[in-house]
N, C-alpha and C positions, 0 to 999 in steps of 0.2 A: 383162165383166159377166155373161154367159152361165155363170161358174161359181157362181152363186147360183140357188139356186131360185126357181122364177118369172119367169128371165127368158127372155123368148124375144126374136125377131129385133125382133119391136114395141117393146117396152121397153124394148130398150136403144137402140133410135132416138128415142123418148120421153125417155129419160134426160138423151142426148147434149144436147137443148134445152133441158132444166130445170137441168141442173149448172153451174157456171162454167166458165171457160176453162180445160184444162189437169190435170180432175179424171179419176181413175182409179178402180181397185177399191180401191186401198190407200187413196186419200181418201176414198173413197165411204163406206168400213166404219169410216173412225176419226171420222166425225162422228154425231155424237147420235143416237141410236135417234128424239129428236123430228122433227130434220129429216128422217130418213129415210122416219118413218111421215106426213110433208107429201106426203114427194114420191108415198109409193105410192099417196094417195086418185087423185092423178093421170093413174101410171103401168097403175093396174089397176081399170078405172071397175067392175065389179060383186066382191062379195065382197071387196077390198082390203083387210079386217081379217084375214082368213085367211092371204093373200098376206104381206104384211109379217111376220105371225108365221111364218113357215115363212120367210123371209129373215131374221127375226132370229135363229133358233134357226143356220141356215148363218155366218150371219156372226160365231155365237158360237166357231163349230168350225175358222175359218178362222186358219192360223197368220201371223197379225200381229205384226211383230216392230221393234223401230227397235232402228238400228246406230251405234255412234258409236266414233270412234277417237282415240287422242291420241297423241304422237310426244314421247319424251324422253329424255336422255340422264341416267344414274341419279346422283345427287351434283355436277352440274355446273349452272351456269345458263348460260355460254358454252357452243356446241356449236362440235367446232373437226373438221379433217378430224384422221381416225384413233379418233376417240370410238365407243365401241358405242351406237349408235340403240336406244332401243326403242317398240317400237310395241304398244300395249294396244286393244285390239277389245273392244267390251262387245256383245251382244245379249239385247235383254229381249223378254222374247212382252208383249205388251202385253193379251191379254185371258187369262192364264195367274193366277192366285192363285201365293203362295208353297208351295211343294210340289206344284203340279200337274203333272202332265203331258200333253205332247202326244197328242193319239190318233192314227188311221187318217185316210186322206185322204178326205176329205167329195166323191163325185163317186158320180154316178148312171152313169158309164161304165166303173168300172174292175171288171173281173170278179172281185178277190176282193181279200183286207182288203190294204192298202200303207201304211207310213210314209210318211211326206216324208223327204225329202234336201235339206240347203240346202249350197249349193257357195262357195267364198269365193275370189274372186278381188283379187289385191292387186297390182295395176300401176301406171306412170306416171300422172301428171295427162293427159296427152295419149294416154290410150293405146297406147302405142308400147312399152312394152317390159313384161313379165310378172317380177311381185319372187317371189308366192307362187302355186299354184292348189289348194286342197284341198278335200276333201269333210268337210262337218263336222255330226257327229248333235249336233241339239239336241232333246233331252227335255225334259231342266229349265225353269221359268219363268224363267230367267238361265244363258248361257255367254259366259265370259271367255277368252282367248286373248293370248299376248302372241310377238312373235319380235323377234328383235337384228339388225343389220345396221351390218357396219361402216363408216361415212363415207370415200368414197373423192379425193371434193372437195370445193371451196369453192362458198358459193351456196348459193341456196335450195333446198330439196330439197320434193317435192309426192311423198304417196302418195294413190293410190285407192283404195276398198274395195270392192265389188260382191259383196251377199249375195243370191245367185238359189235358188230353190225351185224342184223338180223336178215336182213335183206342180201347181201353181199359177204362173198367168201371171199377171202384174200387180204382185207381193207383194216384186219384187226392192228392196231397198235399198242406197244409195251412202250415202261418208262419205269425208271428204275432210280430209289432213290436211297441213301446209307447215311446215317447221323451216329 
């Protein structure tokens, strides 16, 4: 939470007690600018209007992205071993308009202007073995990705998706797909 302005060591021990169980920066920043501006009269007892605007204006800059994948094999509705798998990855920035794009990473630490880098990582359900790992620029308010993999057996088949950001802690996205 510390990568939002305004918050220091206080506030986000403040926080920890006002949020639900289980809530992060990525929850924090896709709920309503109303609840947010509740919780800051809270979090920041003098001047708190100040505060919240200069966390909204960060949370506006901050690359929010949801990932969703789906698993299918092209012209078939049986999937049988030896069939080419494909696997379609959508990422939409969520506070992005149509045509926009992403800027420079929003941090009071970093000594001169930096993209982000978001990394894709596509493994087992269980973690255990590595399908793909790449590094993938996303500018646009939407990138699509798709890769093939041939079925080597019978049974169900689980992929994982894991999209991390290099810049920002918190913002990582899963998506999880079974054929």
């Amino acid at each position: 939470m510390s990568q939002i302005n305004g918050f220091e060591e206080e506030q986000c021990k403040k926080l920890k007690q006002l949020m639900p169980q289980g809530c992060n920066i990525f929850k924090y920043c896709k709920m309503e600018a109303s609840e947010r501006k509740a919780m800051a009269e809270k979090l920041w007892s003098e001047n708190y209007l100040a505060k919240f605007e200069d966390q909204e204006h960060t949370v506006a800059c901050l690359p929010l992205v949801e990932l969703t994948m789906s698993a299918f094999v092209e012209g078939e509705e049986e999937i049988v071993v030896g069939d080419i798998l494909t696997c379609k990855l959508s990422v939409k920035y969520l506070n992005l308009d149509k045509g926009q794009k992403s800027g420079y990473v929003h941090s009071k630490y970093y000594p001169y202007l930096k993209r982000d880098s978001w990394y894709l990582i596509i493994t087992d359900d269980k973690f255990e073995g590595l399908a793909a790992v790449e590094k993938i620029n996303i500018t646009e308010d939407t990138f699509e990705k798709e890769f093939k993999e041939r079925i080597h057996r019978p049974g169900e088949i689980s992929f994982t998706a894991v999209l991390t950001n290099d810049s920002y802690k918190g913002l990582d996205q899963f998506s999880k797909v079974r054929v």
